[in-house]
C-alpha positions, -999 to +999 in steps of 0.1 A: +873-377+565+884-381+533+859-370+501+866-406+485+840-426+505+842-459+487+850-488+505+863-525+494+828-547+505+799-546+526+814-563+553+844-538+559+810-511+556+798-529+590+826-534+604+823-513+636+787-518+641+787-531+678+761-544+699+733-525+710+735-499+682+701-484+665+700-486+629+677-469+606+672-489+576+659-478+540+636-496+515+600-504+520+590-543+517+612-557+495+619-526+472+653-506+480+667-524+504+698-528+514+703-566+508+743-566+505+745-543+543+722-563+557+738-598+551+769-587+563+755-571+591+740-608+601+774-626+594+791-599+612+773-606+642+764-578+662+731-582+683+705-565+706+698-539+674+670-510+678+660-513+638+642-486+625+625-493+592+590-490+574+590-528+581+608-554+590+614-578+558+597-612+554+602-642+566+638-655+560+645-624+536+661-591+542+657-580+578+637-612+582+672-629+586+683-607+614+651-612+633+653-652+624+686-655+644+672-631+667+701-605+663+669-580+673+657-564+704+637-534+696+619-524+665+603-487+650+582-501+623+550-490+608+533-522+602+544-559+612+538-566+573+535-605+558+565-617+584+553-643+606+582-645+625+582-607+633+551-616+642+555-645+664+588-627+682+565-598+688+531-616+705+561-639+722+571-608+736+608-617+724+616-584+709+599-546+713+577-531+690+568-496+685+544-490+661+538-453+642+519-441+612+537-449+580+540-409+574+546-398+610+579-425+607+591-411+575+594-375+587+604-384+620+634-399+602+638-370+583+635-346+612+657-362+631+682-357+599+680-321+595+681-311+634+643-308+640+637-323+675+598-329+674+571-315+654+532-318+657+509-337+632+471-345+629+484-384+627+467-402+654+450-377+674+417-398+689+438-428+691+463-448+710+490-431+692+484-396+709+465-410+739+487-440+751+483-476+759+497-490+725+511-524+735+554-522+730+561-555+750+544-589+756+551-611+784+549-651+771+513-653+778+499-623+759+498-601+787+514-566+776+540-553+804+553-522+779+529-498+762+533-467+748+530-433+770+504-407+761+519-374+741+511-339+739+482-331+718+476-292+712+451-272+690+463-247+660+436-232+647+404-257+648+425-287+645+444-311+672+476-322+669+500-344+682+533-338+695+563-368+677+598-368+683+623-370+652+648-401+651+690-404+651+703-437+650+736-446+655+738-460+619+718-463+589+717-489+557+706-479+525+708-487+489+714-466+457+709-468+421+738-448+416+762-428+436+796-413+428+828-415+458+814-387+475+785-403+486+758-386+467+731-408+456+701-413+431+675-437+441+653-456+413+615-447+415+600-466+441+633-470+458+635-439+465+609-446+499+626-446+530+661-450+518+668-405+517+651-399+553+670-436+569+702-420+554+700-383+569+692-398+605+717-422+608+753-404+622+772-430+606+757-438+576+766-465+549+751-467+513+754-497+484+753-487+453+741-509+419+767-485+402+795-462+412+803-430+392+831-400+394+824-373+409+808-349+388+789-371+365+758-367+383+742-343+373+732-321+405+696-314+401+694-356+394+706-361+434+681-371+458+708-376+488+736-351+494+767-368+498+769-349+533+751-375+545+770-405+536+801-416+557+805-450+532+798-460+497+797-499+488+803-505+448+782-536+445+786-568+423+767-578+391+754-607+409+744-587+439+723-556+418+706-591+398+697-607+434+664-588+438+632-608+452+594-602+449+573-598+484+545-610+469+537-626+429+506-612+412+494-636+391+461-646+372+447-675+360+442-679+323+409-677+307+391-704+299+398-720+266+430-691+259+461-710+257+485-706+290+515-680+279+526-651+290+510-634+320+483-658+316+506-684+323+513-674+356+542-648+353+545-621+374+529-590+361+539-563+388+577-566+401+594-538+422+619-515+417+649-515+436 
């Protein structure tokens, strides 16, 4: 493959995805994700997606939209999160949900990238996680018909641990501050969550980019993803690094008898990095 990774648009980036595929996608709420990939995806089409994320967007926003016209069979999550419709699907028992400990997910990811097949951690021992019975599937009537299976739990030292398998997807989605042609990437402070371990465990794995450098202007220590990991780089538009939403507004009321400006107003006083 050539070392010139950059591709015309998102939707030539997705192009191939078929259905059925598992996805590891980066971001965490609404910070770092990969907006432009993931509204192509949906307008591409493909359906019946394993989606493996820290969450699952929100409602009608970011993988939200996927879920909403149910393009979504099976989800690796860590938390449902503020999306109702994940929520619904889930208790509906429309779509399977494997829940893991936020950590356990992220270096699952991460071992999957760099060849590790499992590894033990202290996450979970005592509970469902390493014992079993965590519900995966709902019927219609709240009955659960898939739960988790119990896992290997063994003792180093004084301490239990639990046995966790890494993750490989078929492809992954994630989103850059910068990244040169050769795919390797810088992420922007809290961006940089799940988008490094999402990219090393997807085999095919496709990156937008708020700005696209030549290689050799980044400055190697500065790299948080080796370009060894990226198979396609999407330049994105002005308008599409400015479309950046808020997951939820923090907001206080002004005090009484201070005139209504600024924060006090009702502006939002914590935004996200993405």
């Amino acid at each position: 493959m050539t070392l010139d990774k950059l591709v015309a648009s998102s939707a030539e980036a997705v192009a191939d995805i078929p259905d059925g595929a598992s996805i590891a996608v980066g971001g965490f709420g609404m910070v770092g994700i990969p907006w432009s990939l993931i509204q192509a995806l949906l307008d591409q089409g493909a359906g019946d997606l394993t989606i493996v994320s820290n969450n699952c967007g929100v409602d009608g926003a970011g993988l939200g939209l996927l879920l909403t016209h149910h393009r979504i069979s099976r989800v690796i999550a860590s938390y449902v999160g503020e999306n109702k419709e994940f929520a619904r699907q889930f208790l509906a028992g429309e779509v399977q949900v494997e829940l893991t400990p936020q950590g356990t997910l992220a270096e699952r990811l991460r071992a999957g990238g760099a060849g590790v097949p499992a590894f033990f951690t202290p996450a979970g021992v005592g509970t469902q996680v390493a014992d079993g019975g965590l519900p995966w599937r709902y019927d219609g009537e709240g009955n659960v018909v898939v739960s988790s299976p119990p896992k290997e739990v063994r003792v180093f030292g004084d301490q239990e641990y639990v046995l966790e398998e890494s993750i490989t997807t078929d492809f992954a989605l994630v989103r850059a501050a910068v990244a040169d042609r050769h795919g390797n990437a810088v992420f922007s402070r809290s961006a940089r969550n799940f988008n490094p371990p999402a990219a090393m465990a997807g085999r095919v794995t496709l990156l937008e980019a708020e700005r696209v450098v030549e290689p050799g202007e980044l400055d190697p220590d500065d790299v948080h993803l080796p370009g060894v990991f990226v198979q396609s780089v999407v330049a994105l538009s002005p308008e599409e690094v400015a479309d950046k939403r808020i997951e939820k507004r923090t907001v206080r009321r002004p005090a009484a008898g201070a005139e209504p400006d600024g924060e006090q107003a009702g502006e939002v006083r914590d935004g996200a990095d993405a």
